[in-house]
N, C-alpha and C positions, 0 to 999 in steps of 0.2 A: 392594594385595592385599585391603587390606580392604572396598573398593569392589566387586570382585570379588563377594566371596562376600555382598555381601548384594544383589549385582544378582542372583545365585543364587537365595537369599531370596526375593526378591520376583518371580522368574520361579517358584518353587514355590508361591508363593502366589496368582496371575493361573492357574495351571494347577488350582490347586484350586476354585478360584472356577469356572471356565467349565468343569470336567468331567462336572457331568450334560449339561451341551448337546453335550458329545463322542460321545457313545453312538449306535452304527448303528439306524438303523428304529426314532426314534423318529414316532412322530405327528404334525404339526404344532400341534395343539391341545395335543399333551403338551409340546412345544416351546415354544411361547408361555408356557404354565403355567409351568415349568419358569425359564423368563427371567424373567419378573414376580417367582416367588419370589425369586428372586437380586435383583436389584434392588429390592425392598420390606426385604430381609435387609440389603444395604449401607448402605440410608438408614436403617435403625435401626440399627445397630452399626458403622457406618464400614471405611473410608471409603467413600461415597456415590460411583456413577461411572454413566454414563449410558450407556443402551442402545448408542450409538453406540462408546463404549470398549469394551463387550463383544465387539461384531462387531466389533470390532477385533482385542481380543485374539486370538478363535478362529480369524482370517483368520493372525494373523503365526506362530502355534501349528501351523497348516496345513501354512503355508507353509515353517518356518523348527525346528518343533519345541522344544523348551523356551526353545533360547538365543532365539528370537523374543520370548519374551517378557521377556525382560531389559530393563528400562528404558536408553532411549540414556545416554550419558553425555556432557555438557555441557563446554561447554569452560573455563565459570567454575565447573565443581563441587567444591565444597566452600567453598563464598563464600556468606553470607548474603543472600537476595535479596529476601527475599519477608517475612522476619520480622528483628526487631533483634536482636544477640546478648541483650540486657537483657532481651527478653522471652522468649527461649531459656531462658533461666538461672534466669527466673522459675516457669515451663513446666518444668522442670528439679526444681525445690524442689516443686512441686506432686505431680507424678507422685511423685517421692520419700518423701513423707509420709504417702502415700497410693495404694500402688501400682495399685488396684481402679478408680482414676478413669479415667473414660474421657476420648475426647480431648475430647469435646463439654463435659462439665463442667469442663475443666483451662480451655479457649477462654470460657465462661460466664462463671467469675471472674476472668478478666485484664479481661473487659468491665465486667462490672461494678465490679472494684477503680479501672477507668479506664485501666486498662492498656495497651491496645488499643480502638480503635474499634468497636464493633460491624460484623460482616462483613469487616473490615479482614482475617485471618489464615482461610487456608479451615485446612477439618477436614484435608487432604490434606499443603499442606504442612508444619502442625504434628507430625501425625505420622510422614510422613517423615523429621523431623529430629530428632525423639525417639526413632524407629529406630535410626538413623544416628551418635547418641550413645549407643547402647546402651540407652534407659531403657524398651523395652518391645520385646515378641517377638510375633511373626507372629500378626494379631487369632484370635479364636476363635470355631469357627462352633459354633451350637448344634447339640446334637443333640437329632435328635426321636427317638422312640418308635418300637424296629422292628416291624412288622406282618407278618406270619408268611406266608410264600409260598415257593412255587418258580418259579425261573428257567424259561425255555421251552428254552432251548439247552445245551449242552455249554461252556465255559469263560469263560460269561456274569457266571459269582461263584463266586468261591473263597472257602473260609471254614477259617479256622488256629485251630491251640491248641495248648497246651501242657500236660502232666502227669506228674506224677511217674513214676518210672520204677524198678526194682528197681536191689537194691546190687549193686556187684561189685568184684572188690579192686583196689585203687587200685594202674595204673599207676606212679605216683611212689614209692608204698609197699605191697608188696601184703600184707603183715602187717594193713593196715586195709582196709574197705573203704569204698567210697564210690556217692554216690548216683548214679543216671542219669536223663534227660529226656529224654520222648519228645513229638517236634515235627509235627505232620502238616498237609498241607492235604488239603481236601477239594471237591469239585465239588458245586455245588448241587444242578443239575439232575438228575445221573446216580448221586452219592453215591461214586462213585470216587475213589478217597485217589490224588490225584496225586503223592505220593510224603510219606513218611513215616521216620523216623531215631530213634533215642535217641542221647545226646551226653552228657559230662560235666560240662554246666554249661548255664546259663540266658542265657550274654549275646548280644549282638546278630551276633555271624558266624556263629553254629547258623543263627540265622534267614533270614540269606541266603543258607547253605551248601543248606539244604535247598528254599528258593523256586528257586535258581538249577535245583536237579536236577531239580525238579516240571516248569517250564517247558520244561527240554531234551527231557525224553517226553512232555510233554501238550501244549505249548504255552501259549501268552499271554493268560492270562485277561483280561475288559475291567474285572473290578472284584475287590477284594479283600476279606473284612469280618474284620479283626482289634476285639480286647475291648485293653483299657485299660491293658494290659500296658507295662511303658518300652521294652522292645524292640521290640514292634509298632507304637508311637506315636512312637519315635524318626526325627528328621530323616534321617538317614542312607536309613534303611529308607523314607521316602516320597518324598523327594528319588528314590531307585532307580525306584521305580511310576510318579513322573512322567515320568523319562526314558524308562520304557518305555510311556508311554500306558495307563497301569494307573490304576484310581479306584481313590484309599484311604479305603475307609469305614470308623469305627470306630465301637464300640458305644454306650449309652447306659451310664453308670457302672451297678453294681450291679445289670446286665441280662442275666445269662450265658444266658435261655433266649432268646436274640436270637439267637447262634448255635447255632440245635437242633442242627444236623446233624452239627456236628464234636461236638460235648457226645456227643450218641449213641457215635459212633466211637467217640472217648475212654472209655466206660464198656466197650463190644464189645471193645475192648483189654486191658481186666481178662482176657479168655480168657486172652489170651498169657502178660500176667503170672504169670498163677496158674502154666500150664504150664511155663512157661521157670524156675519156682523147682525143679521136679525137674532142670532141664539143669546147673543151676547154673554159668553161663557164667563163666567167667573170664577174657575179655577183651571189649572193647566190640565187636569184630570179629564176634566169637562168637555176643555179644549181636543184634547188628544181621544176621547171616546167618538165624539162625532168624525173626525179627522178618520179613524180605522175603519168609520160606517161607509164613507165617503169614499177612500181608496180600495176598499173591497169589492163594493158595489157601483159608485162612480169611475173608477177605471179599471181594476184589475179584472171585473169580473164584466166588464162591457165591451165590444166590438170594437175592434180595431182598425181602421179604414189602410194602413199599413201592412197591415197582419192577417189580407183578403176576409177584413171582420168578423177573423175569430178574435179571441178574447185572450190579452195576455198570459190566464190563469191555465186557459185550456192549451195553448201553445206550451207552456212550461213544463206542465202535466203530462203533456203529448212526448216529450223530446224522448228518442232514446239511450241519448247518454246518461250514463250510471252519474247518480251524484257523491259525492266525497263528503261526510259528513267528520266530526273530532268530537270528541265526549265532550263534557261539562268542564270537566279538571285541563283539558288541553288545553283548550279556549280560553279558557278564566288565566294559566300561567301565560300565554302567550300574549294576553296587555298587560300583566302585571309590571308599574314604573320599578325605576331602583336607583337610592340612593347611597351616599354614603353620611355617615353620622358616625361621633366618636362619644362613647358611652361615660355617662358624667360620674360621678363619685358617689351618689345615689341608685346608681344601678339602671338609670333611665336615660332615654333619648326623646328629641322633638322634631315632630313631622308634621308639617302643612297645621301647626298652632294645638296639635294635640301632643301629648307626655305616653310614652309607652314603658314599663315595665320587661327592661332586658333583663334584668337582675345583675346579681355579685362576680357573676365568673368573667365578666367583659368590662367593668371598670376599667378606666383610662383607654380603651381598645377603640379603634374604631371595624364598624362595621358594615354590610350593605344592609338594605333593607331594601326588601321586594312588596310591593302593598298594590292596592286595588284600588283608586282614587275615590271611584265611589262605594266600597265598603273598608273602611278603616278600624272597625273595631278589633280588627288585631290582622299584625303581620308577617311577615318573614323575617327573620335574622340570620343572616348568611356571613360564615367567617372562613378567611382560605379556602373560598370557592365552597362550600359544603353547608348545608341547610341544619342549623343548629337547632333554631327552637323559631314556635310560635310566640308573639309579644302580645301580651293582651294591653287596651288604652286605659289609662287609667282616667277614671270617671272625673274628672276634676271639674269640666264645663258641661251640665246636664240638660243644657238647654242647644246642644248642637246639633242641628238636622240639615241634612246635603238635600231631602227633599223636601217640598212645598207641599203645604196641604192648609186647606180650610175649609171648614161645615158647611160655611154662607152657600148654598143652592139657587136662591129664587132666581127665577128666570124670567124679565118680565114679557118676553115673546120669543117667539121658534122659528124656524125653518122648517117649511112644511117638507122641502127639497128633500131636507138633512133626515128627517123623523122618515121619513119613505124609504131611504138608503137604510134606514137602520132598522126598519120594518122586514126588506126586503134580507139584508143580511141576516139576520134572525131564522127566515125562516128556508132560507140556502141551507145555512148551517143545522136544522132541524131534519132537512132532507136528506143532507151528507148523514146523521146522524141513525135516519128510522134506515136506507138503504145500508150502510155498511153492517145494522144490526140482522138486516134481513139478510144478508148474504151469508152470516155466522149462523145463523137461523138453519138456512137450505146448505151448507158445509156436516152442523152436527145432523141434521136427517139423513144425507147420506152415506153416514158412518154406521 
């Protein structure tokens, strides 16, 4: 299992590496450029790998998509072949004491101490097996300094943020209230919020709950640019962008006007806040129906002084680059989490405070489990790599609900603003509605 997930690892990290050379139409000159950096970047900060490994990787990525790039697995692996355990162990104390050491100075002084031969031990397999023992996590690429542009196309860069969001009384206790957060992406080139939400908290399933919806109406952007945030720098969350052929770039620390565009939005959104404080919504439901009246007809579908005021909606509509859409079942596997769990004497496992039903043939075993944070009622069981069975949860706690809901409606005053926008979007969508039926109309007459 544990060989598994860092052959994982290291196929997200081969997919991070070779993703600017992923990119459609680029130039051959930007192509070349583009390689050299990367390979000048490896031999300073390791490990160092050769032109020819690169075209390698992109070829098996091609070919084969992330699991391509998984390192084969050997059939003496986990046997020391290349370095002595003595000098593991030594290698081991060093990183230890010093965790900032790179592998090239950990390699330095085993030479110098006499340790090692000189060139005896590459950069490669030292830290693979310093990996492999846990004592370091997936190298770190610098980041350079963003330079302020617009994309040429329509879902060429998406760009997220997060911001505070008004109170509203807490679900759990509605005697108090509690805060909300509002999640948005946004399109570089066209400025259209490919979808947008407020939630009742800050962790990492908002973030995919709402990438996932962006994608089902816009499509599959080729690159991402999330800021420094733990949920947007989270494995999980880029492990997903890699399975879907998504580049994840993130910001330069302490650089928030790197991402202007969503920065802007996020302020334009102060509109709503202000206005939704007369609705005074009291349920998150509430909250989030006016918020879609607002973004539809408050920005996506209003005048852009940017965008020689047309209107984000018709900019996006207008592009003609083809969009990249993935079924239902791609999307849903590619946030699916995974863990490992070893199957108890009853036949069952525990995840996130729920009990699931593996049954008798995996007793003492452990296993992964692949699951969907926010549908848990049953999940994957994966054994030697291969998808066994579906685990259904067992009912044990019948009062658990991931979502918030309550009846309480009354509203004791409105926004006239907000009732207009949603006036207005009603009856957009009523026109999109009688036109597209009139054109099926004038199609079967003239059959």
């Amino acid at each position: 299992m544990e060989q598994t997930k860092i052959a994982r690892q290291i196929a997200q990290e081969r997919f991070e590496l070779i993703a600017p050379l992923l990119e459609p139409d680029i130039e051959p000159a930007e192509r070349s450029a583009r390689r050299k950096r990367i390979l000048e970047r490896q031999q300073l900060l390791g490990p160092p790998i050769s032109e020819r490994t690169l075209r390698r990787y992109i070829q098996n990525y091609r070919e084969k998509g992330l699991q391509g790039l998984e390192p084969k697995t050997r059939r003496d692996q986990g046997e020391l072949r290349e370095i002595s355990r003595d000098v593991l162990e030594d290698a081991k104390v060093l990183k230890a004491e010093l965790p900032q050491r790179s592998i090239r100075q950990i390699l330095e002084i085993l030479e110098v101490e006499g340790k090692i031969a000189p060139g005896s031990v590459s950069h490669t397999t030292l830290g693979r097996h310093l990996r492999q023992s846990g004592f370091m996590g997936l190298p770190k690429t610098p980041k350079n300094g963003f330079r302020r542009f617009q994309k040429e196309y329509r879902n060429q860069l998406w760009q997220v943020d997060l911001k505070y969001g008004p109170f509203i009384p807490d679900p759990r206790n509605p005697k108090k209230n509690c805060r909300t957060y509002l999640l948005a992406f946004i399109d570089d080139h066209t400025r259209l919020v490919t979808h947008g939400q407020f939630y009742l908290d800050q962790s990492l399933p908002i973030l995919e709950d709402c990438f996932r919806k962006a994608i089902l109406k816009r499509g599959v952007p080729d690159n991402v640019y999330v800021d420094n945030g733990k949920i947007f720098v989270s494995r999980w969350f880029r492990m997903a962008c890699a399975r879907l052929n998504i580049r994840h770039k993130a910001t330069a620390p302490f650089s928030p006007e790197a991402k202007g565009k969503i920065e802007r939005f996020m302020g334009t959104a102060d509109t709503f806040v202000n206005e939704v404080g007369l609705l005074k919504p009291r349920t998150l439901k509430e909250l989030n129906d006016a918020f879609l009246s607002w973004l539809e007809e408050g920005y996506n579908h209003k005048p852009h002084s940017s965008l020689n005021n047309r209107t984000p909606a018709s900019v996006f509509a207008g592009d003609t680059r083809k969009l990249r859409f993935v079924s239902p079942e791609e999307l849903r596997d590619a946030f699916l989490w995974e863990e490992t769990r070893k199957v108890d004497k009853t036949g069952c496992i525990k995840l996130n405070g729920l009990v699931f039903d593996v049954g008798p043939d995996f007793v003492g075993r452990k296993v992964d489990v692949r699951f969907d944070p926010l549908d848990l009622d049953a999940v994957e069981i994966w054994f030697n790599g291969q998808k066994a069975k579906l685990a259904q949860e067992l009912k044990i706690n019948a009062d658990r609900e991931w979502k918030s809901d309550t009846t309480e409606t009354s509203v004791p005053t409105e926004s006239r603003y907000l009732k207009a926008l949603a006036r207005k979007e009603q009856e957009r969508r009523e026109r999109q509605r009688k036109a597209i039926s009139f054109h099926r109309l004038e199609e079967d007459s003239d059959v």
